[in-house]
C-alpha positions as MATLAB code, in Angstrom:
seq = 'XXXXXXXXXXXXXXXXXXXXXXXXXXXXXXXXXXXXXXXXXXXXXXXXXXXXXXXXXXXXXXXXXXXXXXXXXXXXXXXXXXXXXXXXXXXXXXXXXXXXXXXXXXXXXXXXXXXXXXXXXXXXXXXXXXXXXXXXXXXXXXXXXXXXXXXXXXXXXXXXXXXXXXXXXXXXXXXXXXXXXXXXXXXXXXXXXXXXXXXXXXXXXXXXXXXXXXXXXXXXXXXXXXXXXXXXXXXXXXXXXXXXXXXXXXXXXXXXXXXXXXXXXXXXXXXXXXXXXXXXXXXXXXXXXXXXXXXXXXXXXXXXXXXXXXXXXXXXXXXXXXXXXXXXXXXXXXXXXXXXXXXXXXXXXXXXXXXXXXXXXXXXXX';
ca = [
      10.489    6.399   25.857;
      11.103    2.802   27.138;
      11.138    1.288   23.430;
      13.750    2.335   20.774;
      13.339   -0.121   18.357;
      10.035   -1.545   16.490;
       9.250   -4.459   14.225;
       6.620   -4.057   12.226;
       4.570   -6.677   11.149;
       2.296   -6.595    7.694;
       2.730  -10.019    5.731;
       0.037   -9.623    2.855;
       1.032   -6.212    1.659;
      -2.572   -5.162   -0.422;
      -2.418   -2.383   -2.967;
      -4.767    0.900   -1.698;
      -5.064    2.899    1.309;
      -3.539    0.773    3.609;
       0.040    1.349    1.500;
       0.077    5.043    2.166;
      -1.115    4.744    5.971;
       2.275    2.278    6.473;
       4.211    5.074    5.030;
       3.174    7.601    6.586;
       3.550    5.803    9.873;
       7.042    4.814    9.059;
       8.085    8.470    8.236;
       6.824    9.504   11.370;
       8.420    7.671   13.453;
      11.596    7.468   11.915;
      11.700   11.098   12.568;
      11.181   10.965   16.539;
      14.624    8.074   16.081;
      12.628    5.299   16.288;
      14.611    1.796   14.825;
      12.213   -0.014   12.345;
      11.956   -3.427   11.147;
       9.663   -3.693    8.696;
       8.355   -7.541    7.971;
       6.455   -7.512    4.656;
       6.000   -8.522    0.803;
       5.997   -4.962   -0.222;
       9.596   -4.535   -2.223;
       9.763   -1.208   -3.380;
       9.328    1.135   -0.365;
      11.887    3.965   -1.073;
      12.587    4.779    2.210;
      16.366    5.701    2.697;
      17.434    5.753    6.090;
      19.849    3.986    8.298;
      16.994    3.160   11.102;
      14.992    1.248    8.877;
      15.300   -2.116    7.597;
      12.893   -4.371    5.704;
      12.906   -8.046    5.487;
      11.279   -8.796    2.411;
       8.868  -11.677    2.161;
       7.793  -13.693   -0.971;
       4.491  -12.473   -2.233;
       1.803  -15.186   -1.665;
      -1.986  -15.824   -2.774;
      -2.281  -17.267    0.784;
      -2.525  -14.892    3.366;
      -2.000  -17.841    5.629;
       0.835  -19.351    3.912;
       2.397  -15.439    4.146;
       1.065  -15.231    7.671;
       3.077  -18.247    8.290;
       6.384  -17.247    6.719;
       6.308  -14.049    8.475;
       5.679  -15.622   11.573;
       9.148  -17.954   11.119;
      10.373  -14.416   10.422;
       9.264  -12.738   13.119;
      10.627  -15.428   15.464;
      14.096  -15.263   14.049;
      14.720  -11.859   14.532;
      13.302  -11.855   18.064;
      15.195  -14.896   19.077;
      18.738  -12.395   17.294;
      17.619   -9.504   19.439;
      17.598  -11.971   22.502;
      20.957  -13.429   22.124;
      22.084   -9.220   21.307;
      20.306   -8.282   24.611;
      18.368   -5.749   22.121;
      14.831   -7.760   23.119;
      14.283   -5.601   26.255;
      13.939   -1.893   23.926;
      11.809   -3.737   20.988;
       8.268   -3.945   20.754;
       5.831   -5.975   18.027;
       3.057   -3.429   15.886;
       1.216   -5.457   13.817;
      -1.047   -4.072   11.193;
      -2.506   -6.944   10.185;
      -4.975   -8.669   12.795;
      -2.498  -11.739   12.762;
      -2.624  -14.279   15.699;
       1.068  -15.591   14.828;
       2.277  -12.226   15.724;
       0.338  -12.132   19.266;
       1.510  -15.691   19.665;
       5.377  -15.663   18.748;
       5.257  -12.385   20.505;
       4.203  -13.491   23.599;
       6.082  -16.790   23.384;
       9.609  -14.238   23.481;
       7.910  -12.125   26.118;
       7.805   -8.860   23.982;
       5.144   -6.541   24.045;
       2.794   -6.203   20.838;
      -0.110   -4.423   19.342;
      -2.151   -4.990   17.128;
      -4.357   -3.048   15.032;
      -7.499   -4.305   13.780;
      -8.906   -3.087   10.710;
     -12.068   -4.164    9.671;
     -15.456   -4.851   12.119;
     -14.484   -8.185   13.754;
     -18.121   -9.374   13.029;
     -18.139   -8.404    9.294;
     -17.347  -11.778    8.187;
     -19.916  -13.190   10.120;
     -22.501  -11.092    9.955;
     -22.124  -10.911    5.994;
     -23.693  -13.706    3.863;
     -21.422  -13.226    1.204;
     -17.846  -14.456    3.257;
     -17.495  -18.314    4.273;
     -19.445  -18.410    7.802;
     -16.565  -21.341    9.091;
     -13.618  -19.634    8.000;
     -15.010  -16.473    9.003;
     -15.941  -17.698   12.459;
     -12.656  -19.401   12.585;
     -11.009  -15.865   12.326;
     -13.404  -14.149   14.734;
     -13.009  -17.036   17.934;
      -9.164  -16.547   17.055;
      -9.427  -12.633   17.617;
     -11.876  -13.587   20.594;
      -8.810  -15.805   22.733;
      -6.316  -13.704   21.481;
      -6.749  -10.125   21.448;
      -6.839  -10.555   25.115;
      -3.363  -10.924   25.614;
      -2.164   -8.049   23.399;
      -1.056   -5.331   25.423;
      -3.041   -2.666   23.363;
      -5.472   -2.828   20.590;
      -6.098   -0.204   17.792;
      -9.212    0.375   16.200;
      -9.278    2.558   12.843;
     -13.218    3.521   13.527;
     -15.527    4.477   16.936;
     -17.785    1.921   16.186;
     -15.108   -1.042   15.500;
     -13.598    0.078   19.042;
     -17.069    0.074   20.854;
     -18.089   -3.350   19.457;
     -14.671   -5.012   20.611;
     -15.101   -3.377   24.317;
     -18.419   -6.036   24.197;
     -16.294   -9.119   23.316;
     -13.030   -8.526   24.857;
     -11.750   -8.602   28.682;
      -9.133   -6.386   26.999;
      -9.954   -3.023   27.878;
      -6.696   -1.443   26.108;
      -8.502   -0.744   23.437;
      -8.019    2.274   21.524;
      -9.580    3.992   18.464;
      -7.029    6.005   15.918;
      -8.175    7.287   12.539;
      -6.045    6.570    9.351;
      -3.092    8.861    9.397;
      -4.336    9.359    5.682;
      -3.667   12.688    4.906;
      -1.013   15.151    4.187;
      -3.154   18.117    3.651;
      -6.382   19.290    2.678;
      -7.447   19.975   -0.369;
      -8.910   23.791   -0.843;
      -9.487   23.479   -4.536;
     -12.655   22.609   -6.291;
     -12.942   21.698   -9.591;
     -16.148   22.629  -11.969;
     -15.484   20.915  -14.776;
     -16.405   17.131  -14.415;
     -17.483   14.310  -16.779;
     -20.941   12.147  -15.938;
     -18.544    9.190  -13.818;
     -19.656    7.380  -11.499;
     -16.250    6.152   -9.635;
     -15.138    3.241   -7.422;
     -11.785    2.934   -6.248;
     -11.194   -0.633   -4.099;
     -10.091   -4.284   -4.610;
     -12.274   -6.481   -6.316;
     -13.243   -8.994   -3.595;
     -16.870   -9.639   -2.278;
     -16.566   -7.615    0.835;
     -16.750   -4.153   -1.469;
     -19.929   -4.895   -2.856;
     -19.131   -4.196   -6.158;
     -21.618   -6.401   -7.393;
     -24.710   -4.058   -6.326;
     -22.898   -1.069   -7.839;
     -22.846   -2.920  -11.092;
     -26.823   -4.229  -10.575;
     -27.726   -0.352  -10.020;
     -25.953    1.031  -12.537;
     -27.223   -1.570  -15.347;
     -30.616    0.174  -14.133;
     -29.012    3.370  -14.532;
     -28.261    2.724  -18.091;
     -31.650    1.354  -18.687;
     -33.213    4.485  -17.423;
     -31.015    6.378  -20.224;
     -28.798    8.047  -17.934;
     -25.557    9.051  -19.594;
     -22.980    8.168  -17.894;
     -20.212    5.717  -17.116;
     -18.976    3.700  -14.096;
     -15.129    3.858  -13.796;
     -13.884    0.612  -11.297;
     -10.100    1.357  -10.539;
      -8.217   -1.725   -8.726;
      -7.705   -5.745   -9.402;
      -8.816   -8.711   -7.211;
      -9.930  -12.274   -7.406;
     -13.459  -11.277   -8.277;
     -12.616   -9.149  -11.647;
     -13.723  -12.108  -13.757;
     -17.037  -11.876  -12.337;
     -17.453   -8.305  -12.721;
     -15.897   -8.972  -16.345;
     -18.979  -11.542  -17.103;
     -21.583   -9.134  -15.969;
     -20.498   -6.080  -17.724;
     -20.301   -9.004  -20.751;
     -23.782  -10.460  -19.785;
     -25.437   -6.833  -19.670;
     -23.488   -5.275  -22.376;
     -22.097   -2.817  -21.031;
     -19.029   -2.737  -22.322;
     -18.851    0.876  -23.533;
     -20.354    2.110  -19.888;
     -18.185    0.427  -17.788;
     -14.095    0.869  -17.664;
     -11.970   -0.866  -15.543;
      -8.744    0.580  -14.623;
      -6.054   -1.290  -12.922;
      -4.470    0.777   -9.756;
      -2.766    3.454  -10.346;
      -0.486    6.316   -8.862;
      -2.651    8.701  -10.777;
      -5.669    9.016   -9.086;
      -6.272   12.199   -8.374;
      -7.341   12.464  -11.805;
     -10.102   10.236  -11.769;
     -11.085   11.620   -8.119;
     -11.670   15.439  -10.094;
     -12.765   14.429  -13.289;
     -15.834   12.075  -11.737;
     -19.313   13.308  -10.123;
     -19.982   10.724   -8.243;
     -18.105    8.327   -5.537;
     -19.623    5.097   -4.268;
     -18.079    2.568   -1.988;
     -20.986   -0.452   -1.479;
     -19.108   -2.160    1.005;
     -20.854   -5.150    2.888;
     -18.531   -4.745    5.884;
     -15.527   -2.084    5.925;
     -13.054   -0.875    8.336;
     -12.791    3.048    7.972;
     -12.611    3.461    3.841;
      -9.813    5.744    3.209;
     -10.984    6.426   -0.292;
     -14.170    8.077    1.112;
     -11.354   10.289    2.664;
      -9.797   10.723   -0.900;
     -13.060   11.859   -2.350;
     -14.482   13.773    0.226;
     -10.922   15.787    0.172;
     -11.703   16.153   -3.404;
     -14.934   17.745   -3.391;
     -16.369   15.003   -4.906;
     -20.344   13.945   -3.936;
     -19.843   10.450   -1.736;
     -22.469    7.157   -1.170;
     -21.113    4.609    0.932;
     -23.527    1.572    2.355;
     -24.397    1.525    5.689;
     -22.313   -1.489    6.957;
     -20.326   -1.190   10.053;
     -18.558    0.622   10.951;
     -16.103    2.937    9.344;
     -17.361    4.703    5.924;
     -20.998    6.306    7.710;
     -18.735    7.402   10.552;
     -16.447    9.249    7.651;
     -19.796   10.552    5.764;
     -20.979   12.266    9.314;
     -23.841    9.615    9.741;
     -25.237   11.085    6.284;
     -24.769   14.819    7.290;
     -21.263   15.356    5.278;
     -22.515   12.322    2.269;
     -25.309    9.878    1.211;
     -25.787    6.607    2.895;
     -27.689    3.620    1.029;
     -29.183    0.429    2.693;
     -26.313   -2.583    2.748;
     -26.608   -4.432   -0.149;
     -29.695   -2.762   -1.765;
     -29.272   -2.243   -5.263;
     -32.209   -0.153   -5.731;
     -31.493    2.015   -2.494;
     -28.299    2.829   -3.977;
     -29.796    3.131   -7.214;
     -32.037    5.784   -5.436;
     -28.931    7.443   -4.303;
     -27.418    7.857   -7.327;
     -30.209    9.880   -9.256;
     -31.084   11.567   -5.993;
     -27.545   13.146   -6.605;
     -27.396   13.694  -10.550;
     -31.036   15.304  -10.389;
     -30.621   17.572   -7.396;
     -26.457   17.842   -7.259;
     -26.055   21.359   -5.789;
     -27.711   19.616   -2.816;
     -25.452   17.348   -3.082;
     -22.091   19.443   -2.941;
     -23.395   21.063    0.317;
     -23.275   18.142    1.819;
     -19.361   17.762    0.038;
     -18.425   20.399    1.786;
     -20.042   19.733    5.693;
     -17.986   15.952    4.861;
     -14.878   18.149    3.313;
     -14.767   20.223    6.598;
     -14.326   17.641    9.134;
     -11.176   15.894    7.033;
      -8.578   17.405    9.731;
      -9.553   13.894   11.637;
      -7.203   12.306    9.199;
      -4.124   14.146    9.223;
      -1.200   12.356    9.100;
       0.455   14.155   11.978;
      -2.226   14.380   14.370;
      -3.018   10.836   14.396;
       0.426    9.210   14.444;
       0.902   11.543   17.210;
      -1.480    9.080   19.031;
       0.446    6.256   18.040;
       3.186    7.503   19.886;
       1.836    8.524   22.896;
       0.182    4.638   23.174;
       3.934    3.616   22.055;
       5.031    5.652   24.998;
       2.683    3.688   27.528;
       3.879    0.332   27.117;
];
């Protein structure tokens, strides 16, 4: 391999999947003697090992203000790598779709890439984001992404819709290395939950999981809606479980490193997205048996469910379609673990070792 040493580059370190994917990635390639720089607010990775090195960034509400001050980062330790002669074995692997990185990276001549997680359009396309900023972000991608020297997709159907925009044909499509193993265990006993695991920010659509489940309730269904995670929209979600009193039906749980027991003791997953990248916690409940709805935004969480073979799929942002959903699984639910288990069986996509094997092999065509 041509590269010995890599920096990579995650400013706005966000609680969820995305934490155990870095990991994973990290572990992996510290084993094949890879050199890692890590440049990122996350402080308490326990990762002891002489080839890895973090430096820590303060943790900002911006993600341009951090996007900034890992930039300045970035550029210092490629400009100390110059003047060491260590430049010509280091590369740039951003996992955050971050111009500064393809910029400051290109100024220093290094190669990068850059994986993009969510549909490049989702912003757009979704009248729930700011259209300016949003388009802001997607004409940046558009001039950009063109001079990284390979791009890396999480889903099919984010990779296919780039190949339209891009004169970048380097583009190439790598599932979550998500998984350590899969789970062979099911679990009988379960309580009537309804589950959601996710930040709290418009993009999840939490707000039409909330709007079918007060018609749930109404319908004198018995049972409750569990939200685990924290984001800028959890006052909101606080007044309408207020507004609809449904305080006693609704928990909120902040995140946790214990959710595998929420995962078994629930009967029901739903991620509403309005756009998504691939939904690792459609992984997490399919590998736990557990009966999945996910919206049919692009591109990730349908491509997950088996296009509805392996889970349910509701219309994007239709309360009443997911509402649909949701008794179409309580009333008929032996249906709906069938459909578990096709979803269950085609989790060896996400294995951690199979897909960071594809990292390295791109790695190893720079």
């Amino acid at each position: 391999m041509k590269y010995n040493q890599i920096i990579l580059f995650y400013p706005s370190f966000e609680k969820g999947g995305v934490e155990k994917i870095l990991i994973n990635l990290v572990l992996f390639l510290l084993k094949k003697k890879l050199k890692i720089i890590l440049i990122s607010s996350k402080i308490n990775i326990d990762i002891k090992n002489k080839n890895f090195q973090q430096k820590i960034l303060k943790k900002r509400n911006s993600r341009f203000y951090s996007a900034i001050k890992a930039g300045f980062t970035l550029s210092k330790i490629l400009k100390s790598l110059k003047k060491n002669n260590e430049l010509k074995n280091t590369f740039v692997l951003s996992l955050q779709s971050n111009s500064i990185a393809i910029i400051i990276s290109k100024i220093f001549r290094t190669k990068i890439i850059i994986r993009n997680s969510e549909n490049i359009l989702g912003g757009i396309t979704s009248k729930d984001e700011n259209l300016i900023k949003s388009g802001i972000i997607f004409f940046q991608k558009l001039i950009l992404y063109n001079f990284c020297d390979y791009i890396i997709t999480n889903s099919i159907g984010s990779q296919e819709i780039m190949k339209k925009f891009l004169f970048n044909n380097k583009i190439k499509c790598i599932y979550n290395p998500y998984l350590k193993k899969i789970n062979n265990k099911k679990i009988s006993k379960k309580k009537n939950n309804i589950l959601f695991v996710g930040r709290f920010v418009k993009q999840k659509g939490i707000i039409y999981l909330l709007q079918a489940f007060n018609i749930l309730v109404k319908k004198n269904y018995n049972f409750k809606l569990l939200l685990i995670g924290d984001g800028p929209d959890q006052k909101k979600i606080l007044n309408f479980i207020r507004l609809n009193k449904l305080n006693k039906r609704v928990k909120i749980v902040g995140w946790t490193n214990k959710l595998s027991k929420y995962y078994l003791e629930s009967k029901i997953f739903v991620l509403p997205s309005v756009y998504e990248g691939l939904g690792n916690v459609v992984i997490e409940s399919l590998n736990y048996f557990l009966p999945t709805i996910v919206s049919n935004c692009k591109f990730g969480p349908s491509e997950i469910v088996l296009n509805g073979k392996g889970g349910y799929i509701f219309e994007n942002k239709n309360k009443n379609d997911l509402l649909n959903k949701i008794i179409k699984i309580i009333d008929n639910y032996n249906i709906a673990n069938k459909k578990t288990l096709i979803g269950h069986k085609s989790l060896k996509r996400f294995l951690i070792k199979q897909q960071c094997e594809k990292y390295f092999a791109i790695f190893n065509k720079l």
